[in-house]
Residue, then its C-alpha position, 0 to 999 in steps of 0.5 A: x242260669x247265671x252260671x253255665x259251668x254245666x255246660x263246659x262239657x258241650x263247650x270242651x266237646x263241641x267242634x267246628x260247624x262240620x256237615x255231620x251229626x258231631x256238629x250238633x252233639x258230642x261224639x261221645x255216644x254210643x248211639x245217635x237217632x234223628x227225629x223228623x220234623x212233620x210237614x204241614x197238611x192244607x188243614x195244619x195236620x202233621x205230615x209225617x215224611x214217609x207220607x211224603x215219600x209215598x206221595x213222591x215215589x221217593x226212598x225214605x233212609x237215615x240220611x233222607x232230606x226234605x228238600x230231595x224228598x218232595x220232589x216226585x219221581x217220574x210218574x209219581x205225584x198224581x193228585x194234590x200233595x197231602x203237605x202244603x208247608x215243609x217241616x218246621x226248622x229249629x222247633x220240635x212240635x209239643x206233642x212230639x217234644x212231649x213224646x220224646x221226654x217221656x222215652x228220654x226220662x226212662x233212660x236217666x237217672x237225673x229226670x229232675x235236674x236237667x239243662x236246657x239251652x235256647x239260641x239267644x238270636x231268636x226275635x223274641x229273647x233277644x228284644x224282650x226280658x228273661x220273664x217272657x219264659x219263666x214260670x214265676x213263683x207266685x202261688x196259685x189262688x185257686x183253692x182246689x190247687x194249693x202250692x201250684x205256681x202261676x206267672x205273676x207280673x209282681x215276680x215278672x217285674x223283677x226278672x233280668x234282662x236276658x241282655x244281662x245274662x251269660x251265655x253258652x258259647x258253642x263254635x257257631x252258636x250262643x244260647x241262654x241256659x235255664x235248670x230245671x226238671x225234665x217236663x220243664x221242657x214243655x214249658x219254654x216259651x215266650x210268655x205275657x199276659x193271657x199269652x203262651x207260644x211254647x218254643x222247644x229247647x235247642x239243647x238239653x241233656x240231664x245233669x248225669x250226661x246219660x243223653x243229649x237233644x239237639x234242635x237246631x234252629x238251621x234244620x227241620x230234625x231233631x238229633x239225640x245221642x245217648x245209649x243204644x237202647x234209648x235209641x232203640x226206644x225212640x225208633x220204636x216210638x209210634x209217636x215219633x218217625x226216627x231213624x238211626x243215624x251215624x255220628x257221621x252222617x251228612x246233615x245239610x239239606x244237599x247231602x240226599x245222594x239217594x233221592x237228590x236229582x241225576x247230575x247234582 
């Protein structure tokens, strides 16, 4: 996008980089859920939290933080933990992120006229063309799939530099924007030849505001404001491990007063 008028709404609302919930989204929303990040099995299957927690004889709650968590209480821990890397921070893992557009295009009326935003200091954007994550416009030659689009290098060519692109200025961060429908989130990436690494967006809501996805490059949980049943949604999604939390829940990686050590 070349104009980021659509965001002025994030840009009006957003305050400073607070150690709460309002720092990510707009307080604005009657209710806000938390998605958790899974952590990685020795084989790269995902760890859901609760597994940890079982595995640690820790206490699973909305503020819960990985870094408390993972550490085994006193006589907890016995065998080799069922995660070896901790939850993926400032990325949404694609099933899950699929997961969650599919409860999240039944509680708007704009599906197809979304936004979405990726933090410009991200290797890849800041060192590369804008063609690296768009879907070019070029028709698809197999005849079983007329008017499909495929990447082209003819259409890649003429992409701007993402240097030359304007940017969303919130308080602590700056993102490039694009515009399109709501699977369209799926398809952000870094993008050549032969090549896809899928990166999910760190901001996205659709054009009537009815919800907002937060992921932050700095934490390992994926926030979302918006109506209460779409949070009731979510919560109840066996996809996803959410929780509600309150716009002014703690979100640093300190802030686990439950499961954080004695003294600390």
């Amino acid at each position: 996008m070349t104009d980021t008028s659509p965001a002025s709404w994030l840009e009006a609302e957003m305050g400073d980089f607070d150690a709460d919930v309002r720092a990510l989204l707009p307080g604005r929303f009657d209710a806000y859920a938390r998605i958790l990040h899974p952590a990685d099995s020795p084989l790269g299957e995902p760890v859901p939290w609760h597994e940890v927690a079982r595995w640690t004889g820790r206490s699973m709650h909305p503020r819960v933080q990985f870094k408390a968590l993972s550490r085994p209480a006193r006589g907890a821990g016995d065998g080799p933990p069922p995660w070896d890397e901790p939850p993926e921070r400032g990325e949404l893992p694609q099933p899950m992120l699929s997961a969650l557009c599919a409860v999240l295009a039944g509680h708007t009326g704009t599906p197809d006229r979304c936004w979405f935003c990726l933090w410009d200091g991200w290797a890849w954007i800041a060192d590369t063309a804008s063609a690296m994550v768009l879907l070019e416009a070029l028709p698809d030659a197999s005849p079983d799939a007329p008017g499909r689009r495929r990447p082209g290098r003819e259409a890649a060519a003429k992409a701007p530099a993402f240097d030359d692109m304007p940017r969303v200025r919130l308080p602590w961060r700056e993102y490039v924007m694009f515009e399109g429908p709501l699977a369209a989130a799926t398809e952000l990436g870094q993008r050549t030849a032969g090549f896809f690494s899928p990166q999910s967006p760190n901001l996205f809501w659709p054009a009537d505001r009815s919800w907002c996805v937060a992921t932050d490059i700095d934490f390992d949980s994926t926030y979302v404001g918006g109506p209460a049943w779409l949070v009731g949604d979510l919560v109840g999604d066996p996809a996803l491990e959410a929780v509600r939390v309150e716009p002014t829940d703690p979100i640093d990686e300190d802030s686990d007063q439950i499961n954080r050590p004695p003294g600390r």
